[in-house]
N, C-alpha and C positions, 0 to 999 in steps of 0.2 A: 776706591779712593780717588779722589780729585788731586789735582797738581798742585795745588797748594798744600795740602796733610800734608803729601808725598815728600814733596821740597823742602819742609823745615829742618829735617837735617840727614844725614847720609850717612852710609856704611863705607869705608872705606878699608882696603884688604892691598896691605904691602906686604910681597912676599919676594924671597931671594931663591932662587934653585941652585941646585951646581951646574955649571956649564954643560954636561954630560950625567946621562942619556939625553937628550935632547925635546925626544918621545914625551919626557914629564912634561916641560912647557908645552907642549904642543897639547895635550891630553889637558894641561891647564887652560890653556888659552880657549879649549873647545867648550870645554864646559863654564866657562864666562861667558863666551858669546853665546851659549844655547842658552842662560837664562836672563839674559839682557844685560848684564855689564857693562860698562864704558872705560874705556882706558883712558884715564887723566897723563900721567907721564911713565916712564918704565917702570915695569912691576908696580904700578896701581892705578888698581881697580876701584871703581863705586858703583853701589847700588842704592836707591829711595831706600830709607830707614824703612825697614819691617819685619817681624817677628822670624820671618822665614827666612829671609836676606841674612839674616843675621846668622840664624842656624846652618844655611848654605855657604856662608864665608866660613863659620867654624869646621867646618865639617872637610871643605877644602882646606883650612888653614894645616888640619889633623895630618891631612893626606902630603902635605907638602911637607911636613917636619917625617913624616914618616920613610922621605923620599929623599929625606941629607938638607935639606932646606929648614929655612925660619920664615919667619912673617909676623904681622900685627894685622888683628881686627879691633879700627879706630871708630867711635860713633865719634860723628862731629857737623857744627853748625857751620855756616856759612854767610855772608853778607848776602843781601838781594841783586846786587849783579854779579857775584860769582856763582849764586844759584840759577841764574839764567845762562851763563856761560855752559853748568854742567849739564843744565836743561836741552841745551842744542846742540851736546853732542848726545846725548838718549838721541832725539830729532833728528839726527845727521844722520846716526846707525841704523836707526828704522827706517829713515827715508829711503837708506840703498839699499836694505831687502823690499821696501814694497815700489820703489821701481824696477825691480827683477822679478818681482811678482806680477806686474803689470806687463811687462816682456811676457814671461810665462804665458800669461794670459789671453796676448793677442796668439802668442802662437797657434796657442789651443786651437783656438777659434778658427785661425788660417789653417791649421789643418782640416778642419772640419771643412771648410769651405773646399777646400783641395779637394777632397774626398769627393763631398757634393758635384762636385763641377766633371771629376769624370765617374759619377754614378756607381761608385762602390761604393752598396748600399748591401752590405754582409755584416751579419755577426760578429766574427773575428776583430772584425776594422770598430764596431759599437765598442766591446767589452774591451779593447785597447784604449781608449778614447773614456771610458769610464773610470778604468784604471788611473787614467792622468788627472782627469778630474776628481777624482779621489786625493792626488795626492797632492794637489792645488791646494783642494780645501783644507788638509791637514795641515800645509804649510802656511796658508793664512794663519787659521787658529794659535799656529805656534809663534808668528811676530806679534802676533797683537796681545798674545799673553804677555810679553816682554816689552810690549811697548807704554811705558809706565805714564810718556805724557802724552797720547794720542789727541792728531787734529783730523783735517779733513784729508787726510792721504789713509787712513782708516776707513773710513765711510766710502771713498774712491774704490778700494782694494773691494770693500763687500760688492757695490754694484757691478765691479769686474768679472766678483765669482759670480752671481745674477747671471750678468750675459754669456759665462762660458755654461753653467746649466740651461739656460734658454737655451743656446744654442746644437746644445746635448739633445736635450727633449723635439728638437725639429729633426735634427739628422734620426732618432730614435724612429718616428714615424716614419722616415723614408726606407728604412730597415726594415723594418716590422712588415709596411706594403710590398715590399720587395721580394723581401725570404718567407711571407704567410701571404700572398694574396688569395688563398680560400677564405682568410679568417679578417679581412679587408672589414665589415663590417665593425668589430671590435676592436679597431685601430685608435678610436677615439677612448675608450673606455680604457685599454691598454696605456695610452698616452699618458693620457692624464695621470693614473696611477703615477706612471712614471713621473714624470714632470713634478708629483706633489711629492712623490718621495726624494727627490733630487732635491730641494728646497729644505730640507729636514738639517 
C-alpha cells in the first residue's frame, strides 16, 4: 500500500490501565512499538487504517480490560495537514531505529576491520560475526515492516546491509585461506557460495 490508501484514515486505540502493576503498560507499550504504533498524546495510539491494525488494536483492547482497564478502538478521518503531522511522526520513530541501525552497522563493519588489521583470521571470530549479521538483518526486516510510510532512510538501511555482507564475504576468505590453506584452491568456489547465500 502506498501513503496515500494508507493515510485516509487511522486506527486510533485510547486505553486507560490502573496505575499498578506497572509491568501491564510496560508489556503495552512494547507491543505498540513492535508493530509500529505512534503515540499521538497519553494513552493514544495510531495505526494506518488496516484490516490487521484493527484486529491488533482489538485483540490488545481485550487484553487491557482483562487487566482492570477500558479503552476505545476509534476509525477516524482526518484533515490533509493533520494527516502529515501524524505522517512525521510514523517518520520520526523509524528514522531513530534506522539511525541505530546504521550505528549498528558501521560497527559491524569496524569490527571486522579490527579483526582484519590484526589477522585474526579463525573460525570462532567468522561464525561470531555471522551471528551479528544475522541479527542485523532480522532487525532491518522488522522496522521496515512497521515502517508504513517509507523514503530514502529505507533504501540507505538496505545498502548498509549490502556492505556489512560484502564486507562478511572478504573477511570469509581470509578465514577460509587461513584455517584451509591445503584446500586454498577452492577459496573462490567456497566464496562465492558464500557471498551468494549471504545476499538471500
Amino acid at each position: 500500500m502506498d501513503a496515500e490508501s494508507l493515510s485516509s484514515s487511522w486506527l486510533l486505540l485510547l486505553v486507560q490501565l490502573p496505575s499498578s502493576p506497572s509491568s501491564a503498560r510496560v508489556a503495552l507499550w512494547r507491543r505498540l512499538r513492535a508493530i509500529g504504533a505512534t503515540g499521538m498524546v497519553n494513552s493514544a495510539w495510531v495505526l494506518p487504517y488496516a484490516a490487521l491494525h484493527a484486529e491488533f488494536f482489538e485483540q490488545l483492547l481485550a487484553t487491557v480490560r482483562e487487566q482492570g482497564g477500558d479503552g476505545f478502538v476509534l476509525t477516524v478521518s482526518s484533515s490533509p495537514d493533520v494527516n502529515k503531522v501524524i505522517m512525521s511522526r510514523f517518520r520520526a520513530d523509524r528514522g531513530r531505529e534506522y539511525d541505530e541501525f546504521a550505528e549498528q552497522s558501521s560497527a559491524f563493519r569496524e569490527e571486522i576491520g579490527k579483526e582484519t588489521r590484526a589477522g585474526k583470521f579463525i573460525f570462532a571470530e567468522l561464525e561470531e560475526r555471522e551471528h551479528d549479521l544475522e541479527k542485523l538483518t532480522r532487525w532491518l526486516a522488522k522496522i521496515q515492516a512497521r515502517d508504513f510510510f517509507p523514503d530514502e532512510r529505507s533504501a540507505q538501511a538496505e545498502e548498509m546491509l549490502r556492505g556489512c555482507r560484502g564486507a562478511l564475504s572478504r573477511f570469509y576468505h581470509k578465514v577460509y585461506a587461513a584455517e584451509s590453506p591445503q584446500d586454498s584452491a577452492g577459496t573462490d568456489e567456497e566464496g562465492t557460495a558464500y557471498e551468494s547465500a549471504s545476499s538471500e
